[in-house]
C-alpha positions in Angstrom: -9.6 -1.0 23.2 -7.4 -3.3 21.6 -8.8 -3.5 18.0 -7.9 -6.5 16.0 -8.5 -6.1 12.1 -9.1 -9.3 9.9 -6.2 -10.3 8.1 -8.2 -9.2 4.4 -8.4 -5.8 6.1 -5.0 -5.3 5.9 -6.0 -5.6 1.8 -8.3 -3.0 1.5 -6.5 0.2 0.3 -7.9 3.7 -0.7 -9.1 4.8 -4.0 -6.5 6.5 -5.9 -9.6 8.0 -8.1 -11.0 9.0 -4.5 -7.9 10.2 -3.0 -7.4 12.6 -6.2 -10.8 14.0 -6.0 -10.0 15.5 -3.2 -7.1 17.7 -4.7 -9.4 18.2 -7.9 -12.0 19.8 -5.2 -9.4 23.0 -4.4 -11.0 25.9 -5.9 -10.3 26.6 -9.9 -9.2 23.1 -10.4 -10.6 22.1 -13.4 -11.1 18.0 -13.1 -10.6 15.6 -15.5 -9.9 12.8 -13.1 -13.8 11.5 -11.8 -15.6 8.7 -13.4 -18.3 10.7 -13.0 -21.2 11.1 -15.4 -22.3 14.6 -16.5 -25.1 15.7 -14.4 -26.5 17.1 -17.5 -28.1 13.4 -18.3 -30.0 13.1 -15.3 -33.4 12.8 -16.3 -34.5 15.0 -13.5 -38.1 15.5 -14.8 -38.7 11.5 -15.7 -37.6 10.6 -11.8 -39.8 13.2 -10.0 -42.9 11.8 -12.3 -41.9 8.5 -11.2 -42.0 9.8 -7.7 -44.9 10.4 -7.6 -46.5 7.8 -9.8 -44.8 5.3 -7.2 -45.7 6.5 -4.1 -49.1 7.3 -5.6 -49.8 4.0 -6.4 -47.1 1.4 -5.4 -46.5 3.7 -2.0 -46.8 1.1 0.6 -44.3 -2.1 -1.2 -41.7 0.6 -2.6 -40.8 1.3 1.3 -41.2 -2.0 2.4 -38.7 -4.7 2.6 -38.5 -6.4 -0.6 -37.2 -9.7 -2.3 -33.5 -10.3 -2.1 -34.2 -11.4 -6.2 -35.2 -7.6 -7.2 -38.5 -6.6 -8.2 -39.6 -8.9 -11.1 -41.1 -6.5 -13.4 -36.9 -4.7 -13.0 -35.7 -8.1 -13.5 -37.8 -8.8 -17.0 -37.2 -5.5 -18.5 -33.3 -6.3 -17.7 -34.0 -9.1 -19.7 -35.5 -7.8 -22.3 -32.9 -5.0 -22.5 -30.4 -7.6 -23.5 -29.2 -8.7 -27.0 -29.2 -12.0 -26.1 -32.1 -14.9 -24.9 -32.1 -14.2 -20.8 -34.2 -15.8 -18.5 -35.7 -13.3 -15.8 -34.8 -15.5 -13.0 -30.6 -15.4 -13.9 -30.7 -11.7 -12.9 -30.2 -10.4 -10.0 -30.5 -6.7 -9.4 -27.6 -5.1 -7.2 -26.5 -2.0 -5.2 -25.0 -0.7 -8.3 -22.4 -2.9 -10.3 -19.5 -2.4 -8.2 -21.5 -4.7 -5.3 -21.9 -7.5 -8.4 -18.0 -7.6 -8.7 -18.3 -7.8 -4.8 -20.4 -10.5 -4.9 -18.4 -12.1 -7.5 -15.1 -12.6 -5.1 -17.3 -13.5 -2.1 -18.6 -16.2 -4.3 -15.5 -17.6 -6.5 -12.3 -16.7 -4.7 -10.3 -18.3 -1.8 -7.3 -16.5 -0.4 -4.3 -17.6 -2.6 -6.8 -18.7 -5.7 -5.6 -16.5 -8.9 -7.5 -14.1 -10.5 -6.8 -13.0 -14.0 -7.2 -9.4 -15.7 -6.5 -7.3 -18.2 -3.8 -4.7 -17.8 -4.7 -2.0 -16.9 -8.2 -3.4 -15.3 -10.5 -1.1 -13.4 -9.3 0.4 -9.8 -12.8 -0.7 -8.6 -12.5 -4.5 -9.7 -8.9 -4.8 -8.1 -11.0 -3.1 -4.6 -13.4 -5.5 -4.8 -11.0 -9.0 -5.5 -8.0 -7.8 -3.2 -9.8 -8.6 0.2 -10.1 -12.0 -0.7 -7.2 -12.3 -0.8 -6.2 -14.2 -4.3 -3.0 -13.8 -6.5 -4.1 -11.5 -9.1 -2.7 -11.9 -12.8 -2.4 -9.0 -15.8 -3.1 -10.2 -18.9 -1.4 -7.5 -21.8 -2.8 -6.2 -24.5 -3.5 -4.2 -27.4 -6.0 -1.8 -29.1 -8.5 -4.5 -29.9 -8.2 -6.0 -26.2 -6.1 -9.2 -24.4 -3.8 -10.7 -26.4 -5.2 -14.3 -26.4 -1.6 -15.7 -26.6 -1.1 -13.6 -23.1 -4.0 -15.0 -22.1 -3.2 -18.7 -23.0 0.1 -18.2 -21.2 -0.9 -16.7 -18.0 -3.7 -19.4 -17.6 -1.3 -22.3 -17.8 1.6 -20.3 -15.9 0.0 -22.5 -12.6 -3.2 -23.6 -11.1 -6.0 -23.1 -12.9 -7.7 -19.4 -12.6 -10.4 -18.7 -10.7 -11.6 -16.5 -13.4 -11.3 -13.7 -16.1 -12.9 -10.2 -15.4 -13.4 -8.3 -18.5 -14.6 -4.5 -19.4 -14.8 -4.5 -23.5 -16.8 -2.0 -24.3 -14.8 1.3 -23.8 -12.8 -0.1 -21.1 -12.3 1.9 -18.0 -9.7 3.3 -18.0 -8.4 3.2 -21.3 -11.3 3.6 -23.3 -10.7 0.9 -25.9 -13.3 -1.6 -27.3 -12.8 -4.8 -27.9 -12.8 -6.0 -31.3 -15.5 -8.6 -32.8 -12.4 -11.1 -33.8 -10.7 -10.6 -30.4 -14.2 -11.6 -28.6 -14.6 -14.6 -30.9 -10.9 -15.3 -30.1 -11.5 -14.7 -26.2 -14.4 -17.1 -25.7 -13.1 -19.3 -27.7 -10.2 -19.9 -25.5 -12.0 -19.4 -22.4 -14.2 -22.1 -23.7 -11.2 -24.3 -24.5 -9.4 -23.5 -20.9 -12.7 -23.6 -19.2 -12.0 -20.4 -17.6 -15.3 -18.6 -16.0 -15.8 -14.9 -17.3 -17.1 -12.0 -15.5 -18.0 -9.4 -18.4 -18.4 -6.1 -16.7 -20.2 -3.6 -19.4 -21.4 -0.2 -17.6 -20.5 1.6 -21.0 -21.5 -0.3 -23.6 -24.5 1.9 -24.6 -22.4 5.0 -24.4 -20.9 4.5 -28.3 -20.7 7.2 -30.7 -20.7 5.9 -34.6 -21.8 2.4 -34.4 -22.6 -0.3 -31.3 -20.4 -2.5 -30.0 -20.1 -6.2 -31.0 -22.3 -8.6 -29.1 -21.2 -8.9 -25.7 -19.2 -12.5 -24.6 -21.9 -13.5 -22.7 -24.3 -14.0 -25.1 -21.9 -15.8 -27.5 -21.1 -18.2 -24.2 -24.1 -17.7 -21.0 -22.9 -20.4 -19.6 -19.7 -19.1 -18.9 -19.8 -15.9 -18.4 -21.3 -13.8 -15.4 -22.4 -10.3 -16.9 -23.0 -6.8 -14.8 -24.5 -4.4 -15.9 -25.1 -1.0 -14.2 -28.7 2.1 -14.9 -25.1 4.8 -13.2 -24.2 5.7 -16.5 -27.9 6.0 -18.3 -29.7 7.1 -15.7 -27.8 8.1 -12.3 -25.6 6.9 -10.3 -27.3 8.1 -6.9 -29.5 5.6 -7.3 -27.0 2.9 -6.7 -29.1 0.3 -8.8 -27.2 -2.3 -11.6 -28.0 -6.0 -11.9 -25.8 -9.3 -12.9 -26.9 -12.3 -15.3 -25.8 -15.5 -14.1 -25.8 -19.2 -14.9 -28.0 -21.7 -12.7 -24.4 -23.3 -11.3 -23.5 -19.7 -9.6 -26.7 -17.9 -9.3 -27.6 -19.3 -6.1 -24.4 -18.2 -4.2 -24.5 -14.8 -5.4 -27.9 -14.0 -4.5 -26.9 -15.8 -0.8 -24.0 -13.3 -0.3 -26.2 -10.7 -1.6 -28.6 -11.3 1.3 -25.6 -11.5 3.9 -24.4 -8.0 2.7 -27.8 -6.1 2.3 -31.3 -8.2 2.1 -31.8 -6.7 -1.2 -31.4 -3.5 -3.4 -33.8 -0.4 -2.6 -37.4 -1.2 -3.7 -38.0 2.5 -4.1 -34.9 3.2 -6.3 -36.2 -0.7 -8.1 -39.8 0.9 -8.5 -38.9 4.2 -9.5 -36.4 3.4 -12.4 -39.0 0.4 -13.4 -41.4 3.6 -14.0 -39.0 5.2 -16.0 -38.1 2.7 -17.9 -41.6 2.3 -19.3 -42.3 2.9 -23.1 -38.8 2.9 -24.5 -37.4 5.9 -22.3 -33.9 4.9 -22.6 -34.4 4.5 -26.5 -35.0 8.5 -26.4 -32.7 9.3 -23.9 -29.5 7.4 -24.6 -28.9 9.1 -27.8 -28.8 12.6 -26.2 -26.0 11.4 -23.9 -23.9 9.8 -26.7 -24.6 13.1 -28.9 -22.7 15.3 -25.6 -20.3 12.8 -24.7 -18.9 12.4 -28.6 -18.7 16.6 -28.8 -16.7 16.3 -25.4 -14.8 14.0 -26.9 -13.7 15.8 -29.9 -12.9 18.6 -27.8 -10.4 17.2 -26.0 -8.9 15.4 -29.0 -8.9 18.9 -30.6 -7.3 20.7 -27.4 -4.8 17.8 -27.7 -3.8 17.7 -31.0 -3.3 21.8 -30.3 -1.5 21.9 -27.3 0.5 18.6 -26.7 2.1 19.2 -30.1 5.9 18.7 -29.8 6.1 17.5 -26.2 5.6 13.5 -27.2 2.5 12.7 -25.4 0.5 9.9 -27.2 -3.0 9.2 -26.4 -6.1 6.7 -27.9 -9.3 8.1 -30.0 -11.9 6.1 -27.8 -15.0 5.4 -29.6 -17.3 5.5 -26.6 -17.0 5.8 -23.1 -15.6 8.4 -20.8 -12.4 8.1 -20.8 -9.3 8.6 -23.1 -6.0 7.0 -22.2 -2.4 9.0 -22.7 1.2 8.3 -22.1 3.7 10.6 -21.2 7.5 10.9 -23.2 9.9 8.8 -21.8 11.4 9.5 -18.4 8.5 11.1 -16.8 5.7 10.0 -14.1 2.4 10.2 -14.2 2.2 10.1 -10.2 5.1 12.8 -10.0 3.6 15.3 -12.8 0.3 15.4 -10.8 1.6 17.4 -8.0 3.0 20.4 -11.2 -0.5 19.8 -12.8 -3.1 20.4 -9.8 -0.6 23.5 -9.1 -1.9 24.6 -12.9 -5.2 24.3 -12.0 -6.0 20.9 -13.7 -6.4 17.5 -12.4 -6.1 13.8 -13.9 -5.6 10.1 -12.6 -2.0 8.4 -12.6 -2.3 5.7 -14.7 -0.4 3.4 -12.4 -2.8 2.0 -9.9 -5.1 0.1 -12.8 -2.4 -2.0 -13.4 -2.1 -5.6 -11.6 1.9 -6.2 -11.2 4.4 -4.0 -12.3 2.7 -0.5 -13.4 3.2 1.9 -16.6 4.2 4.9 -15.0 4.1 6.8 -17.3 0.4 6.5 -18.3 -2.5 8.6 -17.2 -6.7 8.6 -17.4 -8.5 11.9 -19.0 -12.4 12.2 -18.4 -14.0 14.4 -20.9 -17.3 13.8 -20.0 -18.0 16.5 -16.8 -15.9 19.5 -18.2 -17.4 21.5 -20.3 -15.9 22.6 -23.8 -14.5 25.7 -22.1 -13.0 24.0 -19.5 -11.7 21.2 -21.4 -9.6 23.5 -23.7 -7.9 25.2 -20.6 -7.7 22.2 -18.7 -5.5 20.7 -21.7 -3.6 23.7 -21.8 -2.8 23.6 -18.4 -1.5 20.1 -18.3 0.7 21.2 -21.2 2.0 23.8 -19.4 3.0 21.1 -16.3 4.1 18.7 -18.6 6.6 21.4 -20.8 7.5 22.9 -16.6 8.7 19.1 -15.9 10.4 18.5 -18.9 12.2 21.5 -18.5 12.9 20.9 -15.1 14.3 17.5 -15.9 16.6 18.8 -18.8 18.2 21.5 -16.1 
């Protein structure tokens, strides 16, 4: 047979996050390269109650086909889980978050259309847009987020953007939260430019001293498309998150959503519905945060202890999952990973979340799945690479 593939085939590329799970999978490799919750927080107990309760009493609807909308009673509790006034019938629950940004670029982008991010942006988002086939635009930064006079810049560098996708909240993968000026700052401009925001927010309730400032959506709805995601909170098995959007797009995304899939799992719908009954997430959230912000300071600890002297930098994220380092100059990311699974430890080049020309020298640390054991040795092992290639270099 004489296959032909679509030209936005010839777009679609591999995960990097993917391809380097499969190293981290030999046997003593400790990982710190999956995006992975701990499986520690699944409320394992709360699901198989709501098991039952569903099939029990909703049996016959949860494993029918359903509407392509969501369930209603998912779609107000979304709402009222908000911090902002949202109407029930702007959200549409998804196949996990990663089919919203999906949705997104069936819905806004043409081939050749420009798509601006932040830089580095999530691997995921740049899987989802690159299809379509648009010119996709970094915007730089700093600690507190996009540099609004980047931003201003790249938006009037040529036609007018098809849109801005944003993480603020403990930004994957760099970990960094936007500040509350910077957001002001950001919609502000977007408002001005009359750029469209897609606010992407699966870690916002994953902070460790204080919540994050109010999202951008709620300062601007009409503006802004939000996603949201239960992965990180609940489980990510499930495959179950949900969008907010404004009347104008609404329509189109819930349209592509029914071309791709009819509509999200009514059992999954039903079952964390059930769970999120009586303020669950209020009593189980907290737990999460508390094991996440020890992990944390573990491998802050380890690399405060073992990177000393080899001039490795790295970020104290304040939520999240991730932490975000950069190597001394002269070295790769990319060509240390080779020395570091040969350790026994595992990471994510930094080099494939940047749109345009990449940091090399950067590099992704999850804390959350190791445990404190493993953390310590882990970091003590990339030390080890890290001195072997600087050594080797310096021969």
């Amino acid at each position: 047979m004489a296959w032909t593939l679509a030209r936005r085939a010839h777009g679609m590329n591999p995960s990097v996050i993917r391809e380097v799970l499969k190293l981290a999978e030999r046997p003593g490799i400790i990982s710190f390269a999956g995006g992975l919750p701990s499986p520690k927080t699944f409320p394992i107990d709360a699901f198989a109650e709501a098991c039952r309760r569903v099939l029990r009493d909703d049996g016959a609807a949860a494993l029918q086909y359903g509407a392509s909308e969501g369930l209603t009673r998912l779609r107000e509790q979304v709402a009222q889980m908000l911090p902002w006034p949202v109407d029930p019938a702007r959200v549409l629950i998804t196949t996990g978050s990663q089919q919203g940004m999906d949705l997104v670029a069936q819905a806004l982008i043409d081939p050749g259309s420009r798509v601006l991010v932040e830089n580095p942006t999530y691997l995921g988002a740049l899987q989802a847009f690159t299809p379509m086939e648009p010119r996709i635009q970094g915007v730089d930064g700093d600690d507190e987020g996009p540099d609004p006079q980047a931003l201003r810049d790249a938006a009037k560098s040529g036609d007018a953007p098809r849109l801005l996708y944003l993480l603020p909240n403990f930004q994957n993968p760099t970990g960094r939260l936007m500040s509350e000026s910077r957001r002001a700052d950001i919609v502000q401009l977007a408002a001005e430019l009359g750029l469209p925001l897609i606010e992407d927010n699966p870690y916002g309730d994953l902070w460790f001293d204080a919540p994050p400032p109010l999202p951008l959506s709620a300062r601007r709805p009409e503006g802004c498309i939000y996603l949201g995601s239960f992965s990180k909170v609940l489980s990510p098995g499930l495959r179950l998150g949900y969008l907010v959007a404004p009347d104008e797009v609404y329509p189109k995304l819930l349209q592509a959503k029914q071309a791709v899939d009819l509509h999200t799992p009514g059992f999954n719908q039903r079952m964390v519905s059930d769970v999120l009954r009586d303020g669950f997430l209020e009593r189980h959230v907290p737990g999460i945060r508390a094991l996440y912000r020890a992990q944390r300071d573990a491998m802050l600890a380890a690399l405060e202890r073992e990177m000393r002297g080899l001039g490795v930098q790295w970020n104290h994220p304040a939520g999240g999952m991730f932490l975000w380092a950069r190597l001394p100059p002269g070295m790769d990311a990319s060509a240390l990973l080779p020395r570091a699974v040969e350790r026994g430890v595992a990471f994510v080049p930094g080099a494939p979340f940047h749109a345009g020309p990449p940091d090399p020298r950067t590099l992704r640390l999850s804390f959350v799945t190791a445990t404190r054991e493993q953390i310590e040795l882990g970091v003590a092992r990339l030390a080890a690479a890290i001195a072997d290639a600087q050594q080797a270099r310096a021969a």
